[in-house]
Backbone as CSV, one residue per row, in Angstrom:
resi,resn,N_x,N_y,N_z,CA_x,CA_y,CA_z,C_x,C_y,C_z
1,UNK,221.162,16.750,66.707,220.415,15.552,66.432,221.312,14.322,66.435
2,UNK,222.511,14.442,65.769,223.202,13.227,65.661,223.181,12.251,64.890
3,UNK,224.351,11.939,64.229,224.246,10.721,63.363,223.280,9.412,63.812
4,UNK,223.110,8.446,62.609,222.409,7.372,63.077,222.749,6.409,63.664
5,UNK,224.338,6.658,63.431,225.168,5.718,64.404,225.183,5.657,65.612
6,UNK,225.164,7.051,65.985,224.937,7.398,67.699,223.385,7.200,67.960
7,UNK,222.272,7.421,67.171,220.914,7.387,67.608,220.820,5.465,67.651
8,UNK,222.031,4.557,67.330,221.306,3.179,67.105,221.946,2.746,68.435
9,UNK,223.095,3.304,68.571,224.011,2.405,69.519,224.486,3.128,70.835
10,UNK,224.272,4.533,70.523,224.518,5.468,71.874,226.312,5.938,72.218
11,UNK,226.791,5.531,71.076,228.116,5.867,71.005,228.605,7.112,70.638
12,UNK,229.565,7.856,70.908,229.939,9.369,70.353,231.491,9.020,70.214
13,UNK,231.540,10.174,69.403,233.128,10.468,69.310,233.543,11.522,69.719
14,UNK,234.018,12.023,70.441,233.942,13.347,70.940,236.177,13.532,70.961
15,UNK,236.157,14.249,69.541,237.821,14.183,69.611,238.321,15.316,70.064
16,UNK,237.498,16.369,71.224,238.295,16.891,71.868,238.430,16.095,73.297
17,UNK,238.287,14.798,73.748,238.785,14.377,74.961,240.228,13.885,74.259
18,UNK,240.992,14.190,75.427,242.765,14.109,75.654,242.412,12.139,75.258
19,UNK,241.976,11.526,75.652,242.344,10.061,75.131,242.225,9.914,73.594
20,UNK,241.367,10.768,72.862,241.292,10.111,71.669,241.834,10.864,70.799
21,UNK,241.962,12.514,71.594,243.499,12.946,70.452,244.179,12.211,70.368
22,UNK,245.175,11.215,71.829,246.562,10.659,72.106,245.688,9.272,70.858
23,UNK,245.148,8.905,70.954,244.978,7.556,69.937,244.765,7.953,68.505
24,UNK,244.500,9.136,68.185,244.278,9.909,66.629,246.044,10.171,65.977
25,UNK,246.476,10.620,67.503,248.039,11.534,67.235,248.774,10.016,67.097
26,UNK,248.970,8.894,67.811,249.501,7.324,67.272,249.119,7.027,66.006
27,UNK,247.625,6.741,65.768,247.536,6.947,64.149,247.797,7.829,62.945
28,UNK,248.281,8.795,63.437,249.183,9.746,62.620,250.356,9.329,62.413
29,UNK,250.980,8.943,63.461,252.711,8.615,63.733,253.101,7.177,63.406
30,UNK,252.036,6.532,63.273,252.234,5.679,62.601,253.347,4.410,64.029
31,UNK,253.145,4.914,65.159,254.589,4.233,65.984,253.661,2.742,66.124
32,UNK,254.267,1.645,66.796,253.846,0.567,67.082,253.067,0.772,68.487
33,UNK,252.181,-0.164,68.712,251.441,0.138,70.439,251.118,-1.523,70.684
34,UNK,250.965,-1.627,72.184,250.615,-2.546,72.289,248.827,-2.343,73.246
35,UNK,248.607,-3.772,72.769,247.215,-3.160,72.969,246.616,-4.288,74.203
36,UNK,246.283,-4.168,75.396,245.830,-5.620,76.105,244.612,-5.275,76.540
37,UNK,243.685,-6.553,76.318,242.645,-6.692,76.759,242.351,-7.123,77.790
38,UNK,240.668,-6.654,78.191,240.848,-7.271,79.384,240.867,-8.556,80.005
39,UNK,240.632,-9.583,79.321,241.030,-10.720,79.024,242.983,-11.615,79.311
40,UNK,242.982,-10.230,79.228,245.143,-10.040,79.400,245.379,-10.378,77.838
41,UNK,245.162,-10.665,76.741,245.444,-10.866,75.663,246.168,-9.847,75.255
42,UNK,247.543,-9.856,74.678,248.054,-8.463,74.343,248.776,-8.379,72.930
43,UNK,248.508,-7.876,72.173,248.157,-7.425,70.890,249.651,-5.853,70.248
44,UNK,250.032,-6.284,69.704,250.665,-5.529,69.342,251.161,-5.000,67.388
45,UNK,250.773,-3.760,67.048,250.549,-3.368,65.895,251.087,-2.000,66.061
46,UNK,250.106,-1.595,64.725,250.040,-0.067,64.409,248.444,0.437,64.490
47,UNK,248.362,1.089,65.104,246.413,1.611,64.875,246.761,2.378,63.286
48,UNK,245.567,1.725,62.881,245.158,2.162,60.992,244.454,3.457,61.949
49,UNK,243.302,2.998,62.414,242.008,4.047,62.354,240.980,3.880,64.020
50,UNK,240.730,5.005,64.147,240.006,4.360,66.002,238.670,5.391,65.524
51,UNK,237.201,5.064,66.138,236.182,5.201,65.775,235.522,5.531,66.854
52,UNK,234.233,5.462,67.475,233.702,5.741,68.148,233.164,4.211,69.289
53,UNK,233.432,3.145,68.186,233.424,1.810,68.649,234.609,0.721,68.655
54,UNK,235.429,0.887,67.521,236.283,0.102,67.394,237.625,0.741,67.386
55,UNK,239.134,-0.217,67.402,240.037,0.238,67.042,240.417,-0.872,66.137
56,UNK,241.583,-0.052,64.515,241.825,-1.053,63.587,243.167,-1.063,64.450
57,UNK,243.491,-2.619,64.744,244.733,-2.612,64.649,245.620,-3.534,64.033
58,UNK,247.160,-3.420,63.389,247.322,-3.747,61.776,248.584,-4.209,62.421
59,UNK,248.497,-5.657,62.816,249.804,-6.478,63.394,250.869,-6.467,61.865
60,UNK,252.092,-6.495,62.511,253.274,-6.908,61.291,252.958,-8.377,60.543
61,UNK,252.248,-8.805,61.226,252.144,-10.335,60.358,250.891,-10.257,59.544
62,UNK,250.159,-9.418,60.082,248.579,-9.636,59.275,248.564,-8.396,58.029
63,UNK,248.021,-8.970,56.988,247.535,-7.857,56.071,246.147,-7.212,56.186
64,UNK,245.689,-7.798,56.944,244.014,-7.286,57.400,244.291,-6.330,58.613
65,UNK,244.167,-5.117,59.029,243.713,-4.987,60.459,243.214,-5.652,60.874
66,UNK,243.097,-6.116,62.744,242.079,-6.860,63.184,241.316,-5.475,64.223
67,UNK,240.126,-5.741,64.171,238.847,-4.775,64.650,238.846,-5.426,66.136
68,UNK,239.200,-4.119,66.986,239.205,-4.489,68.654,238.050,-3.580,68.758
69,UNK,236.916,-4.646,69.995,235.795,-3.171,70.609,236.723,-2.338,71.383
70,UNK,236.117,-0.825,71.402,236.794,-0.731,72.628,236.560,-0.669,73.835
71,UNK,235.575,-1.661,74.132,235.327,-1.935,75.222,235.597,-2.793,76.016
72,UNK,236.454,-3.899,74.981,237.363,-4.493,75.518,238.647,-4.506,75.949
73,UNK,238.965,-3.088,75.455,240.623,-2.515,75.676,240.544,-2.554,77.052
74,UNK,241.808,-2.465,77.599,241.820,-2.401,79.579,243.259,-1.259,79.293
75,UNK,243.947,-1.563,78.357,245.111,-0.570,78.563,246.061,-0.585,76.774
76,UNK,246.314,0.828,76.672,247.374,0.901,75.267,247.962,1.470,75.521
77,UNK,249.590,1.000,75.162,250.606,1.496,75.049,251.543,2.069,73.634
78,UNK,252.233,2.990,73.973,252.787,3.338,72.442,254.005,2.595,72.794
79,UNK,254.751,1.754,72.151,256.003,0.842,71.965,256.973,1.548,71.761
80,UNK,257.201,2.785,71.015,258.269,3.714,70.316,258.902,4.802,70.942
């Protein structure tokens, strides 16, 4: 049946695809990544937490994560 999250917005999480282990296993490790949009804006932190919609990501200067869609990601890199 599915959560209501997926019945509102059509989103899944499905953490056996190889991309969102590799973005689960960075938020484990805690390494730095850089993150660019497709916009070219490029962003560089630690991922707190990645979801089925968003990624937290927690720059050295900010005490807030800032919330990326990820549908705006175009490419992430691990820095470390």
């Amino acid at each position: 049946m599915g959560n209501l999250f997926e019945s509102r917005t059509g989103a899944t999480f499905d953490a056996s695809q190889p991309g969102v282990r590799t973005l689960q296993a960075w938020v484990r490790s805690k390494n730095p990544v850089n993150v660019q949009l497709s916009d070219g804006t490029k962003l560089d932190g630690i991922l707190r937490w990645v979801d089925a919609e968003f990624l937290a990501l927690q720059p050295d200067y900010e005490k807030q994560p800032i919330l990326i869609n990820r549908t705006a990601v175009a490419v992430i890199r691990m820095l470390a």
